[in-house]
C-alpha positions in Angstrom: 22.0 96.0 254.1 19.9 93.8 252.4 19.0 90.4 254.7 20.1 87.4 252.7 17.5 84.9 252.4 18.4 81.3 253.3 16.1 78.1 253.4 16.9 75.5 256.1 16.2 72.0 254.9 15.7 69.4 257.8 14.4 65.9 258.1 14.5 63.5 255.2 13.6 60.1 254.0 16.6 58.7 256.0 17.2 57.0 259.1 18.9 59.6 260.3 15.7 61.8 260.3 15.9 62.4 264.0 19.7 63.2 263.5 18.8 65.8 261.0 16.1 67.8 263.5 18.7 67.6 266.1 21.6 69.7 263.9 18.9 71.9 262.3 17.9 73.2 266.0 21.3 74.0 266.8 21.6 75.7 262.8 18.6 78.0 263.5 19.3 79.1 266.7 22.6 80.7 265.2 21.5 82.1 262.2 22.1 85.9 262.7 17.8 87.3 262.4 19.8 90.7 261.8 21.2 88.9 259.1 19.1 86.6 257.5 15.5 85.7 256.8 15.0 82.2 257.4 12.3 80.1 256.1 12.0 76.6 257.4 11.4 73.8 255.3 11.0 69.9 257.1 11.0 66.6 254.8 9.1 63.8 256.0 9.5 60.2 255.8 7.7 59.9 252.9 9.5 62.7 251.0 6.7 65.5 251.0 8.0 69.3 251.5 6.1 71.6 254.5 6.3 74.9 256.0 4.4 76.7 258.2 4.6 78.4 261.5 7.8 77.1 263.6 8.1 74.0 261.3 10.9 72.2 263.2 8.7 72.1 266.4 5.7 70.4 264.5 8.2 68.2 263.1 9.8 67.5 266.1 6.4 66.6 267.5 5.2 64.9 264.5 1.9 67.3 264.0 1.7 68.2 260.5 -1.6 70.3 261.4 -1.1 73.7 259.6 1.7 73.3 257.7 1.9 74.1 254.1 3.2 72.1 251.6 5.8 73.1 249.5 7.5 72.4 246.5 10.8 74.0 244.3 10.1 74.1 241.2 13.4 72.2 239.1 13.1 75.1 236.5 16.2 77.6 236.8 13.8 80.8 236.2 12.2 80.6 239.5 15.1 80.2 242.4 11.8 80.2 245.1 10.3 78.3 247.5 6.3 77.7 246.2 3.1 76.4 248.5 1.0 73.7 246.6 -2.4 75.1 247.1 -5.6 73.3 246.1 -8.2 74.3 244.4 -11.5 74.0 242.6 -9.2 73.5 239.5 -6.9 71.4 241.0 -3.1 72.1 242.3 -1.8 76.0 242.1 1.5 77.3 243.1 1.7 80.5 245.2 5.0 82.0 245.8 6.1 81.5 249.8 9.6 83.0 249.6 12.5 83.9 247.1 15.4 82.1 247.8 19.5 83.1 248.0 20.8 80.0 250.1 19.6 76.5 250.9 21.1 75.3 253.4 20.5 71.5 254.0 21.2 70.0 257.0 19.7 66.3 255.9 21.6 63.1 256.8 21.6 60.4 254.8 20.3 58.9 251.8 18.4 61.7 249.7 19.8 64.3 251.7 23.6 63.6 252.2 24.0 61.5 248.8 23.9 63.9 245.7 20.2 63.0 244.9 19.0 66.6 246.9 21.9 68.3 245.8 20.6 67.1 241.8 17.5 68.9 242.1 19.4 72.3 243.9 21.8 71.9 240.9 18.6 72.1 238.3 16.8 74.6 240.1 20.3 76.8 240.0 20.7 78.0 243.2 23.3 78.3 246.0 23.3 75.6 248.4 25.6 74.9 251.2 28.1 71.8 250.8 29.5 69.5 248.4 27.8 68.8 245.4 26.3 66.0 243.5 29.8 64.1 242.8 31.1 64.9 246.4 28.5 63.9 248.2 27.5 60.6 246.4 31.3 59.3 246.4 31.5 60.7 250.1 28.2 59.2 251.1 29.2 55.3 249.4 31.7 53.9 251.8 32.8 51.6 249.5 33.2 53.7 246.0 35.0 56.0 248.7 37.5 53.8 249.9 38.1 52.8 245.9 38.6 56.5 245.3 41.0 56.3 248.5 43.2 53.6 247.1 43.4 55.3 244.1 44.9 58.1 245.9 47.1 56.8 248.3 45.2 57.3 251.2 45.4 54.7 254.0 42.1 52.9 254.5 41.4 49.2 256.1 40.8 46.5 254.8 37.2 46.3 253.5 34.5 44.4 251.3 31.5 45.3 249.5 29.1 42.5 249.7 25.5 42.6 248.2 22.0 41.8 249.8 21.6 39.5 247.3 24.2 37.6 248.1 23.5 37.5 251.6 20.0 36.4 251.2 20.8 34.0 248.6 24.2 32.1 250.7 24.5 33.5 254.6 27.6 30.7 254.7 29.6 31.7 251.7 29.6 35.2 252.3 31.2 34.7 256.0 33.7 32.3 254.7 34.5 35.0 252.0 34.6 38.0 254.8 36.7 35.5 257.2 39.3 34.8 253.9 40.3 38.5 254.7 41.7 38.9 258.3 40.7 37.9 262.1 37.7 39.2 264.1 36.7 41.8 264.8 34.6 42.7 261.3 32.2 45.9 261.2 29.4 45.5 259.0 27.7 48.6 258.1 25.1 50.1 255.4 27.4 51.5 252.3 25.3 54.3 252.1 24.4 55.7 255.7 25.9 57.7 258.6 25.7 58.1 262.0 26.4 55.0 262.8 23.1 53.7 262.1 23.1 49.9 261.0 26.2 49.4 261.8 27.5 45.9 264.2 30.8 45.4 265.5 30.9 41.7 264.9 33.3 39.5 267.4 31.9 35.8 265.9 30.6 34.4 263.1 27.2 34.2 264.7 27.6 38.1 265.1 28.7 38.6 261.3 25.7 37.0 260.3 23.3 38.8 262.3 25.3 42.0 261.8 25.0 41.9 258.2 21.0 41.1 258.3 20.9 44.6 260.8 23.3 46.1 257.8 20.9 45.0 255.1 17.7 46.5 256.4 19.4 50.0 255.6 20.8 49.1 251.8 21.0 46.6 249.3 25.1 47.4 249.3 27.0 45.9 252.5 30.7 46.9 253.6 32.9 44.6 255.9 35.8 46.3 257.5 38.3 44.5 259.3 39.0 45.8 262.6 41.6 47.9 264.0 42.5 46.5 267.3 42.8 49.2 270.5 41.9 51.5 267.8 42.0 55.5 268.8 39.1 57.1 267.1 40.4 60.5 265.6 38.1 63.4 263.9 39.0 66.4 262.0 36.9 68.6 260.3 37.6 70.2 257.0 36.2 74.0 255.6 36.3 75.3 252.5 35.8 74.9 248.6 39.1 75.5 246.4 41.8 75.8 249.5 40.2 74.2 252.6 41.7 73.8 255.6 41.6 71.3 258.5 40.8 72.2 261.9 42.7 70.8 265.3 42.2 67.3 266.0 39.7 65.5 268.6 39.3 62.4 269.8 36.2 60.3 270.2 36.1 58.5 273.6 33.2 56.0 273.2 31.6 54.9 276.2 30.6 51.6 274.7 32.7 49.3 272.6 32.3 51.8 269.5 31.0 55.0 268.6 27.2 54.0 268.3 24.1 55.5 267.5 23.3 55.2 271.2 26.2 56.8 272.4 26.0 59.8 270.2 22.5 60.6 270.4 20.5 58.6 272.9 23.2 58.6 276.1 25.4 61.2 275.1 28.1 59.7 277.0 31.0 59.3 274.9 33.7 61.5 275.6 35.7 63.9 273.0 38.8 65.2 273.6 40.0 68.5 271.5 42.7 69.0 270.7 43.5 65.2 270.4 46.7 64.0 272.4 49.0 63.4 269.2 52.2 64.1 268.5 52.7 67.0 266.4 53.7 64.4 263.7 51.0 62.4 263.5 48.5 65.1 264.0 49.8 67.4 260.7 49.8 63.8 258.9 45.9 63.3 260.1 45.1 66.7 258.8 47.0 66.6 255.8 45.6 63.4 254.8 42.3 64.9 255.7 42.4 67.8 252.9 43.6 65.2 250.7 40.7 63.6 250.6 38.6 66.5 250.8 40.3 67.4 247.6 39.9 63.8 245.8 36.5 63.8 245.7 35.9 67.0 245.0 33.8 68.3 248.4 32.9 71.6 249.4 31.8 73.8 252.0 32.4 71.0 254.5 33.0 67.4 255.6 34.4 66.1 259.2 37.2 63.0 257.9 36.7 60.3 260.9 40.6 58.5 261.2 41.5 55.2 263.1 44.9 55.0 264.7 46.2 51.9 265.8 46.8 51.2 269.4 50.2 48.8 268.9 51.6 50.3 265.7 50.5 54.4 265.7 49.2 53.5 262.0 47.3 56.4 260.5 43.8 54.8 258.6 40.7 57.1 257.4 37.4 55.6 257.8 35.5 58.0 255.6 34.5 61.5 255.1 31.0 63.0 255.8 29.8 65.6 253.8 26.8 66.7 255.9 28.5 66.1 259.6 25.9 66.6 262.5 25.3 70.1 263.7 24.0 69.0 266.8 25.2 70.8 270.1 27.0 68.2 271.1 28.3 67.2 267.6 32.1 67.1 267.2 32.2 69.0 263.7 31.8 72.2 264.9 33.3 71.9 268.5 37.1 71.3 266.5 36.1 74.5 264.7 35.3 76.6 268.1 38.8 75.0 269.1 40.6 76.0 266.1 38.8 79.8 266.9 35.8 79.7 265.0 32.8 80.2 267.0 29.5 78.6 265.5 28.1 81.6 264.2 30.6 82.9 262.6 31.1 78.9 261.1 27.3 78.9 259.6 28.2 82.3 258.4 31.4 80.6 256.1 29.1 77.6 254.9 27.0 80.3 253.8 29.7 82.3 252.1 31.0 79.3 250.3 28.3 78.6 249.1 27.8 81.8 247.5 31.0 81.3 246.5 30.7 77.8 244.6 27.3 79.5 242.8 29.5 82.1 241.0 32.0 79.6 240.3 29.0 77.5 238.5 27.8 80.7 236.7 31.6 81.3 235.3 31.0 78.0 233.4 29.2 77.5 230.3 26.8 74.4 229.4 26.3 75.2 225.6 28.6 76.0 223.2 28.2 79.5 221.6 29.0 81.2 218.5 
């Protein structure tokens, strides 16, 4: 049988660069060779495309010696992977590899956001995950949680505040953010994930300096108010027309929230799967879950990260990330292995729904015909 051919996307312009290395190692190392040919494909910092011997080691150790770079063109005709050669004549295209999936594992802004999955949707090929509406409503914490009210789904209470309007009145904005509840506030980048830029703010001299470390990340803020002896609750969510929701976990932090630190730098949280929920407020968590899934139109996957509160067992979703880290210690697919999908056979789906959402877009026309 004929190997598919799949592209693994990795870096990106985000903060979350590192992140992204991390779940592409784990991604390659269970992509079936008997399977699949693989081409590897790392984004820098700076945006520019490279392949070239084991890419994600160079990448890892920031040599770019050797590598070729490489560009897809946007034109439907070509569904192929190209090196940017120069010459005496200045730049040429030579064909590296045809093309059946992408499979981006970027985090982030212009990975995560619908701005990659723009230029896969011109080009016209099959690429794993949501697509451009998905992932920018599921990458915006605040136009999600609008898209949340509008659907009945639980969420905190929240703010959107501008960089702008931080830089232009620190004071008014805090007396704004305080109008809305007690401390504990989180302030967090709108448009970034793994927990990057975001403060858990006990004062006002922390909400200040927690919305300055918000700000460096995007010029669009969001102030939660805080759950207090919040249970942090993940499920994760597979699929395209009919997903389904996994078991649930839960996140034990070993610092006073789920940072950066303690998911990638320590690696000392905690997570227990299955969750200990009553079967009640479990099938609620899950249901909710697909729910959302379903509102903003995802596919392939998302992991849907819940907050249940300590005193009153209230059910809240936080938000819903569309390109969950694949790292080996990454809860997104440990609930799978726990709801009996091992991690090949889990890349192997995200593959097949993604062939699967291609033929769906070929079944729809873009220009009238007579």
């Amino acid at each position: 049988m004929k190997k598919l051919r799949v592209a693994v996307l990795f870096g990106g312009r985000s903060g979350e660069h590192d992140v992204s290395l991390m779940s592409a190692r784990s991604v390659l190392g269970a992509l079936d060779p008997e399977k699949y040919e693989v081409t590897q494909v790392g984004i820098t910092l700076d945006g520019e495309w490279y392949n070239g011997g084991n890419t994600l080691d160079s990448f890892t150790q920031g040599n770019m010696q050797g590598l070729n770079r490489v560009v897809l063109p946007q034109e439907p005709s070509h569904s192929a992977l190209y090196i940017l050669r120069n010459t005496n004549h200045g730049e040429a295209l030579e064909k590296l590899s045809d093309v059946d999936v992408f499979f981006p594992i970027l985090h982030g802004p212009f990975g995560e956001d619908g701005t990659l999955q723009g230029l896969l949707e011109l080009a016209d090929v099959a690429y794993v995950g949501a697509g451009v509406v998905g992932s920018a409503v599921g990458m915006d914490k605040a136009v999600f949680k609008d898209v949340m009210r509008a659907n009945n789904i639980p969420i905190v209470e929240s703010m959107l505040i501008l960089r702008t309007d931080v830089e232009k009145d620190m004071n008014a904005v805090i007396e704004k953010i305080e109008q809305m509840g007690e401390y504990p506030f989180f302030a967090k980048p709108a448009n970034l994930g793994s927990s990057v830029g975001i403060s858990k703010c006990n004062s006002r001299s922390d909400l200040g300096e927690g919305l300055m470390e918000a700000a460096r990340f995007d010029r669009r803020l969001l102030v939660e108010q805080g759950v207090r002896n919040a249970r942090e609750v993940e499920v994760s969510v597979l699929g395209n027309e009919e997903p389904q929701a996994s078991v649930c976990g839960e996140v034990l932090p070993s610092r006073e929230f789920y940072s950066y630190e303690s998911k990638y730098i320590d690696g000392t949280s905690g997570l227990l799967i299955p969750a200990q929920l009553p079967a009640e407020v479990s099938d609620q968590i899950r249901e909710y879950a697909v729910r959302a899934y379903k509102a903003i139109d995802c596919a392939g996957m998302a992991r849907a990260d819940f907050f249940i509160d300590g005193r009153t067992n209230r059910i809240y979703l936080n938000e819903l990330n569309t390109l969950p880290g694949f790292t080996s210690i990454s809860m997104y697919p440990k609930l799978w292995q726990a709801s009996g999908l091992t991690y090949p056979q889990l890349v192997d789906r995200l593959i097949e729904l993604a062939l699967e959402r291609k033929a769906q877009r070929d079944h729809t026309e873009h220009r009238r015909t007579t």
